[in-house]
C-alpha positions in Angstrom: 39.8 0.4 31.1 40.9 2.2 28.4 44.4 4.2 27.5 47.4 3.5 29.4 48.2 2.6 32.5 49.7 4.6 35.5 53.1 2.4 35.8 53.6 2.3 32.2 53.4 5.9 31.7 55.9 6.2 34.9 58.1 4.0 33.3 58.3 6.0 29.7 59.6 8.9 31.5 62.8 8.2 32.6 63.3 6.4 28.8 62.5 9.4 27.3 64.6 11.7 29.6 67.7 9.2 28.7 67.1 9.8 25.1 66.9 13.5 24.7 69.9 13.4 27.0 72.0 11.5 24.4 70.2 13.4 21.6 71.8 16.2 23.2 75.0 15.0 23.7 75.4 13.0 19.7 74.5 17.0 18.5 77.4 18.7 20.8 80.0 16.2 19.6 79.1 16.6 16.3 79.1 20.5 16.7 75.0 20.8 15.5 74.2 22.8 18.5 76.1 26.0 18.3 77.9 27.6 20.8 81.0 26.8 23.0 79.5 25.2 26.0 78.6 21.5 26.1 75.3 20.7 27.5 74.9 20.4 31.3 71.9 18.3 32.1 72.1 17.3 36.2 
């Protein structure tokens, strides 16, 4: 069988949900994102 599996490419999302929500976060605190609001991500 070839390419990836289904329960490995379940498991990649949350992983790559948690990174782009501390990618997000690292740019507010280090005021790269402009604007006044810090991000919301619920």
């Amino acid at each position: 069988m070839a390419g990836n599996s289904p329960g490995q490419n379940y498991n990649n999302r949350p992983d790559s949900a948690l990174g782009q929500a501390l990618d997000a976060w690292k740019a507010a605190e280090r005021e790269i994102v402009d604007g006044p609001l810090r991000p919301w991500l619920g």
